[in-house]
Structures are given as structure tokens and as C-alpha cells.
N, C-alpha and C positions, 0 to 999 in steps of 0.2 A: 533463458528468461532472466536469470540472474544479472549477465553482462548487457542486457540491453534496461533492466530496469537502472545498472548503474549510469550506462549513459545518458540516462534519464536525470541523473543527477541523487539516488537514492542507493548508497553503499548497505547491499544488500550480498549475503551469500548465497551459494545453491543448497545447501545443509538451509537455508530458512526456507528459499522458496520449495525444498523438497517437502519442510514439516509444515506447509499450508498445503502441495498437492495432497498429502497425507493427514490431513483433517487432525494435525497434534498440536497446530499451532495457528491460534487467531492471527487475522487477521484485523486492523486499527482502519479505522475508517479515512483515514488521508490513505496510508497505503492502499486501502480497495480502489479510490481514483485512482493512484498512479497506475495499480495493474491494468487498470481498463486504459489508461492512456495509453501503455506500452503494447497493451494487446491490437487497440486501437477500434474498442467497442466500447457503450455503454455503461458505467458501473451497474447500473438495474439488472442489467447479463449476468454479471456474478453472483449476484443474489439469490436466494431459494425463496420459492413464493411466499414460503410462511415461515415469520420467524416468531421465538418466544425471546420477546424484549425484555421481559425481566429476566432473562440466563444472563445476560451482559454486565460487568463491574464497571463501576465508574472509572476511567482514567484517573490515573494519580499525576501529580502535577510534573513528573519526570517524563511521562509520556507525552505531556502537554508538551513540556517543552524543545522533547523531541522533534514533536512533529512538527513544531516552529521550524524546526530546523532545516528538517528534510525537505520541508513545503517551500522553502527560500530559495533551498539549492536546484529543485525540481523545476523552477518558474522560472531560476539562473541560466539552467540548462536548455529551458522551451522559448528566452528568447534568443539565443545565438542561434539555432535552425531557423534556416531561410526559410 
């Protein structure tokens, strides 16, 4: 999962994607699309029917800018596939 979400364009570890299969480590809502791209399902799939919205922290502006980041390389990566 790890080497296809990188060829996704999203430098990611198996140590991370092991602490989301292991429920120790959020998941950010740009990363939820990419795993459904790489999966090659719906983001809605990944979701649990009922969530408690206020558990959630606000992004700090590091993570904002992350995911600037990752979302450029992501879109870099999805137009060179034919």
C-alpha cells in the first residue's frame, strides 16, 4: 500500500500506513482521497457511518501546508498516467 500510494505521488511509510490500519494514527482528509484513489474506491467506503465531528482538531497551518504539497505532487503524478 505504502509503494503504490508513493507512486501516487504521496511519500508515505509502511510504519504510517501500518499506524492507520491500527487505528493509532489519523487519518487528514486529503490523505482519505488519495487512499481511495490508490484503493481505487470511493472515499465514502472509508468512512464509518457515524462520526462525532466535534472529536476532530483543527488543522494547524503546517498541516495546511502540507497538504498543499502532497495534493500538487498527487495531481503531478495522475497526469503522466495515460
Amino acid at each position: 500500500m505504502a509503494a503504490k500510494c508513493q507512486l501516487a505521488g504521496w511519500d508515505i511509510s509502511r510504519a504510517i500506513i501500518a499506524g492507520i490500519e491500527g487505528k493509532t494514527r489519523a487519518v487528514a482528509d486529503w490523505e482519505l482521497l488519495i487512499l481511495a484513489r490508490v484503493l481505487g474506491i470511493h472515499a465514502d467506503e472509508l468512512l464509518p457511518e457515524r462520526v462525532d465531528w466535534a472529536a476532530f482538531p483543527v488543522p494547524s497551518e503546517k498541516t495546511t501546508e502540507k497538504r498543499r504539497r502532497v495534493l500538487a505532487r498527487v495531481r503531478a503524478a495522475a497526469k503522466k498516467k495515460p
